[in-house]
C-alpha positions as CSV (number, residue, x, y, z in Angstrom):
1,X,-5.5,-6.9,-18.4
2,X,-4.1,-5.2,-20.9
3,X,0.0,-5.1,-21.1
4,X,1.8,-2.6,-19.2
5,X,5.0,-0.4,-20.1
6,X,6.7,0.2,-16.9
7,X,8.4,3.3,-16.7
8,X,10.7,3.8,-13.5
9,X,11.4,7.9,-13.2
10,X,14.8,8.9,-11.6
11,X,13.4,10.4,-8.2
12,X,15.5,12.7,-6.3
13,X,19.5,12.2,-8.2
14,X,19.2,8.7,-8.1
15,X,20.8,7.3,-11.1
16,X,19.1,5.2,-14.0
17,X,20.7,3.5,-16.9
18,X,19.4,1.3,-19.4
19,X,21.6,-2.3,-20.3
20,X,20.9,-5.2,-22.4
21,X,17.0,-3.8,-22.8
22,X,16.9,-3.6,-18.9
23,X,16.0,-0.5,-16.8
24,X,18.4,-0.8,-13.7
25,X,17.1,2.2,-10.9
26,X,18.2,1.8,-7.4
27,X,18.5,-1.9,-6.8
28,X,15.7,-2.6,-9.1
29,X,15.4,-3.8,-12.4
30,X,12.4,-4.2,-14.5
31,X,12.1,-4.5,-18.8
32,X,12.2,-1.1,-20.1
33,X,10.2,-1.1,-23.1
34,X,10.4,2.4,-24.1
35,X,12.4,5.5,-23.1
36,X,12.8,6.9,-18.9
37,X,9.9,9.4,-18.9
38,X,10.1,12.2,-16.6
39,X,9.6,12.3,-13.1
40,X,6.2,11.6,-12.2
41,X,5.2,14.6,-10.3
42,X,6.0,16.7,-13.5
43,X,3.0,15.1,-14.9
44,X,0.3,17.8,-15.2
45,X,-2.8,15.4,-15.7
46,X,-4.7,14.3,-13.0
47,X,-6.4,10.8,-14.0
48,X,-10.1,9.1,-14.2
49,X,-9.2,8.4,-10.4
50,X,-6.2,10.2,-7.9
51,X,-5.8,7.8,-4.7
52,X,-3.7,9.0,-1.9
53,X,-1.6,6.4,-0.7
54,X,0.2,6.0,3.1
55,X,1.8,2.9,4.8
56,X,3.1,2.3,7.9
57,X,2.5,5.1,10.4
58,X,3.2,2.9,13.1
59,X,2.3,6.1,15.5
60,X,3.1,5.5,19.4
61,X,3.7,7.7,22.4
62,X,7.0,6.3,22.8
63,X,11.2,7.1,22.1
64,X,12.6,5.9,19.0
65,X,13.9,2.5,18.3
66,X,16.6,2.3,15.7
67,X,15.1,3.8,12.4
68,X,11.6,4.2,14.0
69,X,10.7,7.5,15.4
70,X,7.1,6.6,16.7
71,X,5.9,9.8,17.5
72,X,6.9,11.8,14.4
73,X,4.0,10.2,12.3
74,X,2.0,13.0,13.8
75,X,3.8,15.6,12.4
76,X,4.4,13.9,9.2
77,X,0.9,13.8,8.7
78,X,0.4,17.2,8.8
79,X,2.6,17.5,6.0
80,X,0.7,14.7,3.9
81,X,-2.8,16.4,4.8
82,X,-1.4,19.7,3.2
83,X,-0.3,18.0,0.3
84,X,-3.1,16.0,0.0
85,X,-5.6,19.4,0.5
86,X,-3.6,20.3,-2.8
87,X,-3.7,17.6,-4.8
88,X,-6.8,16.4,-4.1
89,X,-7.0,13.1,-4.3
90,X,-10.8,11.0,-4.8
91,X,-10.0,9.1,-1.1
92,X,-6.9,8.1,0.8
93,X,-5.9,4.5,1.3
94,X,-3.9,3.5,4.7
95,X,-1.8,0.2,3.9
96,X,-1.6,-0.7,7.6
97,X,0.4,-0.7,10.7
98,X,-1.6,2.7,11.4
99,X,-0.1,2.4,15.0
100,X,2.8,0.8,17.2
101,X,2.8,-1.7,19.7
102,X,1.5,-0.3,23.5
103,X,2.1,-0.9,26.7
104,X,-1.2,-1.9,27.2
105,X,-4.6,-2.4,25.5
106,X,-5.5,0.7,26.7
107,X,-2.9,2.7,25.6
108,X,-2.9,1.1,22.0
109,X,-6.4,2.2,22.2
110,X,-5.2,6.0,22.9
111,X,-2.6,5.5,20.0
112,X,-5.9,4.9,17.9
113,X,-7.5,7.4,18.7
114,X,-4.6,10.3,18.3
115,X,-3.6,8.9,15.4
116,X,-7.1,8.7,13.6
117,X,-7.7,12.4,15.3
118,X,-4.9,13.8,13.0
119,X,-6.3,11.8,9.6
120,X,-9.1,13.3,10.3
121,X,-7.9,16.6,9.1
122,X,-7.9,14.6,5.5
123,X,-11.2,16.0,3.8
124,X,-11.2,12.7,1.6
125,X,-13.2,9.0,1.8
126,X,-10.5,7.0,3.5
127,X,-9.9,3.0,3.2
128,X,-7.5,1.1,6.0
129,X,-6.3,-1.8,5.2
130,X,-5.4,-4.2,8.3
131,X,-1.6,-4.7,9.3
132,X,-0.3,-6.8,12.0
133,X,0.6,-4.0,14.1
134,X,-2.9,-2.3,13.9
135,X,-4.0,-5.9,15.5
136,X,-1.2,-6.7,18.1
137,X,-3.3,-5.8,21.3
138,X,-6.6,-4.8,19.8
139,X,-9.0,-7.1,18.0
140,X,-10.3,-6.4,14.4
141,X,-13.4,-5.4,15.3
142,X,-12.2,-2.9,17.7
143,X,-9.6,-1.9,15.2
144,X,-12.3,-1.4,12.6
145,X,-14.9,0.4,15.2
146,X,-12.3,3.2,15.6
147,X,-11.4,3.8,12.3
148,X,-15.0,4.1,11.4
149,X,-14.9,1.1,8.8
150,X,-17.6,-1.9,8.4
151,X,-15.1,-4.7,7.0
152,X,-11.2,-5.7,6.9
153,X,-11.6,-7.2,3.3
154,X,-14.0,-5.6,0.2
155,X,-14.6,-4.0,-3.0
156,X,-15.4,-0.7,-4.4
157,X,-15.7,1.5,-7.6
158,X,-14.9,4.7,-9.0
159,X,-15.0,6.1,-12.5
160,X,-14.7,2.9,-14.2
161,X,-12.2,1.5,-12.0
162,X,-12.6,-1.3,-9.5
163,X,-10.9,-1.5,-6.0
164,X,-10.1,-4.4,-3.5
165,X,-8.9,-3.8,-0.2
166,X,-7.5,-7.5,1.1
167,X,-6.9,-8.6,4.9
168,X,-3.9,-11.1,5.6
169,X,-3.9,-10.7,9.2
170,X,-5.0,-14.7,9.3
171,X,-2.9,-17.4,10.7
172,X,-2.4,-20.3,8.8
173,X,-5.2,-22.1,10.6
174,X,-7.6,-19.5,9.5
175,X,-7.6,-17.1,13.0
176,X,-7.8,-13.9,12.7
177,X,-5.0,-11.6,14.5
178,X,-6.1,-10.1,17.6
179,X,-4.7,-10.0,21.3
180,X,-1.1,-10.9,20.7
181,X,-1.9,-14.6,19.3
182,X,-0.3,-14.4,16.2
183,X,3.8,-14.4,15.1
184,X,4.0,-11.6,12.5
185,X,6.0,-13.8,9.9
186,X,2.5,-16.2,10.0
187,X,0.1,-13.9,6.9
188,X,-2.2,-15.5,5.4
189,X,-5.3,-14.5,3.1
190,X,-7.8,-17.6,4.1
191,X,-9.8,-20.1,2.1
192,X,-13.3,-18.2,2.4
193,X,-11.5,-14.7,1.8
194,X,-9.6,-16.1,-1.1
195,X,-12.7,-17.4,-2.3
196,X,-14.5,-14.4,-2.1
197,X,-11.8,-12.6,-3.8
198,X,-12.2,-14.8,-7.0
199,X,-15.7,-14.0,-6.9
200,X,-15.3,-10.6,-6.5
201,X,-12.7,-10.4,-9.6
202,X,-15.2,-12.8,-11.8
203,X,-17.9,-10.0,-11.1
204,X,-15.9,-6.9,-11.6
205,X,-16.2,-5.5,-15.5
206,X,-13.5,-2.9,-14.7
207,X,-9.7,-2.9,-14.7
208,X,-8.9,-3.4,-10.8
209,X,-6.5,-2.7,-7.9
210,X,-5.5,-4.4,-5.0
211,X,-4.5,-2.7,-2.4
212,X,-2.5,-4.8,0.8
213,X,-0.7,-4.7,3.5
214,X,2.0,-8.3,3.4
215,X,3.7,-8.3,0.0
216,X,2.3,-10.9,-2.6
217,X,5.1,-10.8,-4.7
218,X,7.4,-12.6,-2.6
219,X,8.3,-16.0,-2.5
220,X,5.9,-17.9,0.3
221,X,8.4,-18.8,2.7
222,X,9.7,-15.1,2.5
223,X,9.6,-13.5,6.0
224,X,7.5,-10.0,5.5
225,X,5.4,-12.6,2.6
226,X,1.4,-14.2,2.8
227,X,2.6,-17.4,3.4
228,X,-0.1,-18.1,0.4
229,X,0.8,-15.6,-1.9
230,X,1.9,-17.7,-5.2
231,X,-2.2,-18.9,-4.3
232,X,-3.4,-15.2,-4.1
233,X,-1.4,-14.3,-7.5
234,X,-3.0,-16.8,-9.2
235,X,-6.4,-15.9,-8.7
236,X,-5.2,-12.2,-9.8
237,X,-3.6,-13.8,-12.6
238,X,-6.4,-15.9,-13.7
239,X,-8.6,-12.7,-14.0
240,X,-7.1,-10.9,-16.1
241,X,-8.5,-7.9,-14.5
242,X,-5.9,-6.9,-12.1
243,X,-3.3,-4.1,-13.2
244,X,-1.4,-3.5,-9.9
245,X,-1.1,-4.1,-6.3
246,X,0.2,-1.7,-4.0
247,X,1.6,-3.1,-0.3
248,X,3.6,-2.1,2.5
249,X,5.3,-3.9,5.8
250,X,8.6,-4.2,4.5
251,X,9.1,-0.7,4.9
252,X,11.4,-0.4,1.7
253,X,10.9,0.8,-1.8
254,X,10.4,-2.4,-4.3
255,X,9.0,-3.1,-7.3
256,X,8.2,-6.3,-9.8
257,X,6.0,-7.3,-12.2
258,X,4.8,-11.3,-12.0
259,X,2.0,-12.6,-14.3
260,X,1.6,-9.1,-15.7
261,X,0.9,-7.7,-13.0
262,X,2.9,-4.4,-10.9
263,X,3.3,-5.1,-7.8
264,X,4.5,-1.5,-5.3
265,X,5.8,-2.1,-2.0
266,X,6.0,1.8,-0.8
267,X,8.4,2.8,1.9
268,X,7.2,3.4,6.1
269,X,6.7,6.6,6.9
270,X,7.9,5.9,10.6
271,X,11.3,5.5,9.1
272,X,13.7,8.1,10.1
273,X,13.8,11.5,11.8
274,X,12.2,14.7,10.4
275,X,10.2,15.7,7.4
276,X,13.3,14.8,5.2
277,X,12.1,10.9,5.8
278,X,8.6,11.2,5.2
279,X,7.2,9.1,2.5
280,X,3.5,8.5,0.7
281,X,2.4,9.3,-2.6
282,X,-0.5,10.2,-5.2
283,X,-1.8,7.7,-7.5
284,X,-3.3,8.6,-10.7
285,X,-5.2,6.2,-13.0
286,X,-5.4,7.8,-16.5
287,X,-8.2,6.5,-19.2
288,X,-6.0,5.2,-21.4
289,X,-5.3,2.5,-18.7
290,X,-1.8,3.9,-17.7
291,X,-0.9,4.7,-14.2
292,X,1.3,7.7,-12.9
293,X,2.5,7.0,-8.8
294,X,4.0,10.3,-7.7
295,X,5.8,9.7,-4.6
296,X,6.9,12.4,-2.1
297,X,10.2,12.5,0.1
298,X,11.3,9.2,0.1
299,X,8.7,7.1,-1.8
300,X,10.0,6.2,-5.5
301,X,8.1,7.7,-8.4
302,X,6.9,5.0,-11.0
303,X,4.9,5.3,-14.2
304,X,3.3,2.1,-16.1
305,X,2.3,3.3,-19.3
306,X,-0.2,1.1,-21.2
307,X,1.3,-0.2,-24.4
């Protein structure tokens, strides 16, 4: 895959300075190989492809817990479907943790069903990837059955572009999650799936996307990490295909590059009260290669500009 320039915009006041050749935003620090363009959402040109992206819903009909404010994901959605009406994008991609934790099967299956009710109001192809949450009580198939989707792991492609939606809700033994069997710091992405993947990138002609739930960036023993992530990074490496991935679970803002490739950790939108903490984004893929994230409330704004 062709290079990279990343390009961190200063979203909403928060300061950026350049030292030593380094761009320092926020906590993060990447090289700055050119100048801070401007913010992302002042970009007028829509790309090859516009992908909605959203993470961590985590809807339930339940009070708050600390930061998490369970049943405001409704609302919030209403707010990202309007956005979304405008902007357009060619489909929306769900990074997982679609609901909470319920009281019972049940009423996780009820959480489901709301939650996929008010998605529905999205006129756009929609992809889910599988987080641990959407599996605490429910199995994958039943997880999959009410979001109206055939597989937790495949490809796609649009305009020239090439898509991989990847499932680490394994244990390390190779089970799937399902039924509360699993400890949420135990991700994997398993033998046959990995293999697949490197298949799948061998295959692909076109510059390519993953799109996860468990960061692959971190270091394996990392808590929120696929405890085989340095192993899933090399087969993205090794293909040279792979521009960026874009992840959730942590629930924060983050950003590195490793082997080339951008790695996006986006921020929960079940974090804090009111529209004011909302957070998902618009991600365009221009045909030079470049790609412009446009983030909305709380989710950074980031632009890697093909050099």
């Amino acid at each position: 895959m062709a290079n990279l320039t990343f390009l961190q915009n200063e979203p909403l006041g928060r300061r950026a300075f350049l030292k030593n050749g380094t761009l320092f935003l926020a906590g993060v620090s990447s090289p700055a190989l050119g100048m801070l363009s401007a913010r992302a959402e002042e970009t007028k040109q829509r790309g090859t492809v516009r992908v909605g992206l959203v993470t961590d819903l985590h809807y339930a009909d339940k009070p708050p817990a600390g930061s998490r404010h369970y049943r405001e994901t409704i609302a919030k959605l209403k707010e990202v479907v309007g956005q979304f009406q405008s902007d357009r994008p060619d489909f929306v991609v769900f990074h997982g943790d679609l609901i909470d934790s319920g009281e019972s099967l049940e009423q996780e299956k009820v959480h489901l069903q709301t939650v996929v009710k008010a998605i529905s109001a999205m006129p756009f192809p929609k992809h889910y990837v599988l987080g641990n949450h959407c599996v605490d009580q429910l199995k994958k198939v039943e997880f999959l059955q009410g979001v109206g989707q055939k597989a937790s792991y495949y490809s796609f492609d649009k305009n020239g572009f090439h898509f991989v939606v990847l499932d680490s809700c394994f244990k390390s033994d190779g089970t799937p999650y399902g039924r509360r069997n699993f400890k949420w710091t135990d991700a994997n992405v398993p033998p046959p799936e990995l293999e697949w993947l490197q298949t799948d990138l061998k295959q692909t002609t076109h510059p390519t996307i993953i799109f996860a739930h468990q960061p692959l960036d971190l270091k394996d023993t990392d808590a929120h990490a696929v405890k085989n992530s340095s192993e899933v990074r090399k087969v993205l490496e090794q293909s040279g295909k792979v521009a960026a991935v874009f992840q959730g679970h942590s629930h924060r803002n983050h950003y590195s590059e490793i082997g080339g490739i951008h790695y996006c950790t986006m921020v929960a939108m079940v974090e804090g009260a009111g529209l004011s903490n909302n957070g998902y984004s618009t991600l365009d893929l221009l045909e030079d290669g470049s790609l412009v994230l446009n983030g909305f409330r709380k989710q950074d704004d980031y632009h890697w500009k093909k050099s």
